[in-house]
C-alpha positions, 0 to 999 in steps of 0.5 A, a space after each residue: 567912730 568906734 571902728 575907727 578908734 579900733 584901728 587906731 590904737 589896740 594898746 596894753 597898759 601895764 601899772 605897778 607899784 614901786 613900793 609893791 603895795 598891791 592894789 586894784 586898777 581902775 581904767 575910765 571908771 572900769 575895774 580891772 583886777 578884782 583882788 589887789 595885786 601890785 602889777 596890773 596889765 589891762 586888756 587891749 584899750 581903744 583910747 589913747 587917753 586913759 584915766 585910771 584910779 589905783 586903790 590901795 588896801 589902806 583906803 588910799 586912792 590915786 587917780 590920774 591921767 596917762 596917755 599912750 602916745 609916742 612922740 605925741 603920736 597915736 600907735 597900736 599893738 604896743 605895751 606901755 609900762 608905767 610906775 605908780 612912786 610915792 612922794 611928799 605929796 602922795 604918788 605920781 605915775 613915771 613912764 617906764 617903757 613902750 615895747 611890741 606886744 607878741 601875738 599868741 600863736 593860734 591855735 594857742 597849743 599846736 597839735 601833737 606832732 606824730 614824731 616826738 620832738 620834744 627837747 631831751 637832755 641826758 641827765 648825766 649832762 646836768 649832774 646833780 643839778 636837775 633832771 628835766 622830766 615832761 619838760 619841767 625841771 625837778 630840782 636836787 638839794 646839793 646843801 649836804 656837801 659842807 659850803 661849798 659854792 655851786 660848780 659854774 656849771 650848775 649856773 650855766 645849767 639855770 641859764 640855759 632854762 631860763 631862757 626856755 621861759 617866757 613868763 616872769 614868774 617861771 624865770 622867778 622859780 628856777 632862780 629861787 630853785 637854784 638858790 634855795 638848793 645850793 651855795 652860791 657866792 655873791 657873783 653867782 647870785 647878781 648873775 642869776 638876778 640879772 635874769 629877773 626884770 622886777 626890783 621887788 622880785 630880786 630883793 625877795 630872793 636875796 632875801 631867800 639866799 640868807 645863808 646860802 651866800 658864802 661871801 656875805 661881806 660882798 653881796 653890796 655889789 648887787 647894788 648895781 642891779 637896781 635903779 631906784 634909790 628905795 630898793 637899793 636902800 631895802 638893799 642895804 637892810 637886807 646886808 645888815 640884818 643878815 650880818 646880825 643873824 650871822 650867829 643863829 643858832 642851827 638847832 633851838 631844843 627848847 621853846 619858848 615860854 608861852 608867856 614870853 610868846 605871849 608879849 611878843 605878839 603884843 608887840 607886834 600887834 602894837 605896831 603900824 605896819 607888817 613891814 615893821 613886824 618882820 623887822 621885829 622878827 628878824 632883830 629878835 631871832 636869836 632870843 626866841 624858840 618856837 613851837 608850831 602853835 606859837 608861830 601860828 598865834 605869832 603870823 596871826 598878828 600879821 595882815 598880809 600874806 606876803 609879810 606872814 610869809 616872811 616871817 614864818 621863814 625867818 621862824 623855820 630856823 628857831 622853830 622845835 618842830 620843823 619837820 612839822 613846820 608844813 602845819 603853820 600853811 592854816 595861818 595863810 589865806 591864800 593857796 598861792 602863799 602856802 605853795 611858797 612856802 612849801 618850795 622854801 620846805 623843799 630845800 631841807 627835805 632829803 
């Protein structure tokens, strides 16, 4: 029997939530993720019938059933995709996708060949774009020549790497790369988006563009790169909040009162959600300057990692001491956060 149900059906189940709440995946009573993530990809599953159980950090569980079928029909070596959305009455899985799964090569990394064939590109091709080295690329900061917009050139320079990616994540780098080192114009920005699949992935880096975009004013024309209502309202939080932080100042000499500090970190403490207190953060940007002890006692009001991350970037720009701002790392919990946070510090080194 178990023969047989192998032969059927070796699918892949994919589950991710459209609100980007990580949690841990349960499939017929089995964990599959020890730590809350908010995309989740199972190994291979014999049944075409699955019940599967989503447990959020806030104790929240969802449980339901799918099934891996086209057309009402048994199929194997497929990746099925589905989004786990909230509503009125809790959440409800949406099909997203049925595609083929790729097979690994084997062996998984090829022998060295005798002749080097490795891709090699002169660097005077790339300009001051980059420069490819072992066949990863090393991004230059290119933000000390005024505002002025990257050449086309650059663009099609970040097209070319990325379609040399076949992970997500490392498609996610070049863009935030491209982003934090240089000065774009909206356009340039929803091309280099459109390389990127995940709604949550491309809000994120508008969110790290700021003021590296030069027509702020049209960046609500990125609203057609998203699907879901939800997001192309966050969308619009994101265009609002960067027209309020406009006029932030460049340099903050002074810092702020401890005490003043001090009921600021009440306040953010007195809120429900993390999403509320990088909200404060922003609104309030302008009126506080912070020194590196007082942004850590501020990110100690935070629960998550990807919030805390949030606002300690929002903070760079108001802090004293930013050549020291690498120290606020011991506020994090995972190594993962402080890696992101040291790729948004390498846009201001020289």
């Amino acid at each position: 029997m178990l023969l047989f149900g192998l032969s059927r059906s070796q699918n892949v189940l994919h589950v991710f939530a459209s609100n980007g709440k990580p949690f841990r995946l349960v499939v017929d009573s089995l964990p599959v993720n020890e730590n809350p993530q908010s995309h989740v990809k199972t190994g291979l599953l014999i049944k075409d019938t699955v019940t599967v159980a989503l447990l959020f950090n806030d104790q929240t569980r969802y449980e339901t059933e799918l099934l891996l079928l086209v057309k009402r029909k048994p199929v194997k070596n497929k990746e099925f995709t589905f989004a786990v959305e909230p509503y009125k009455y809790g959440f409800r899985p949406r099909f997203i996708s049925c595609s083929n799964l790729t097979k690994l090569p084997d062996p998984l990394v090829p022998p060295k060949p005798i002749e080097d064939t490795t891709w090699k590109v002169n660097n005077n091709i790339w300009e001051h774009y980059c420069e490819l080295k072992d066949g990863k690329p090393l991004f230059f900061n290119n933000l000390d020549n005024g505002k002025v917009v990257m050449p086309d050139s650059y663009l099609a320079y970040a097209k070319r790497l990325i379609t040399r990616c076949q992970v997500e994540d490392d498609k996610f780098k070049i863009v935030e790369q491209t982003i934090l080192k240089n000065y774009l114009n909206s356009k340039q920005l929803q091309m280099l988006l459109s390389d990127i699949s995940f709604e949550l992935d491309k809000l994120k880096l508008i969110r790290q563009a700021g003021n590296h975009v030069t027509d702020p004013q049209n960046l609500k024309s990125l609203r057609v790169l998203f699907t879901y209502e939800s997001s192309q309202r966050e969308l619009d939080q994101i265009i609002s909040q960067s027209k309020e932080n406009s006029d932030k100042p460049k340099d903050c000499p002074k810092a702020s009162e401890d005490t003043v500090i001090a009921l600021l970190v009440q306040q953010l403490k007195g809120l429900d959600t993390d999403k509320a207190r990088v909200d404060l953060i922003r609104t309030k940007s302008s009126e506080y300057c912070y020194t590196i002890e007082q942004t850590k006692k501020i990110l100690a009001a935070f629960i998550h990692d990807r919030e805390r991350l949030d606002a300690s970037k929002q903070m760079y720009y108001t802090c004293t001491e930013r050549s020291n701002f690498k120290q606020v790392k011991e506020a994090f919990i995972y190594s993962e956060t402080v890696n992101e946070l040291n790729r948004f510090l390498e846009q201001f080194e020289k």
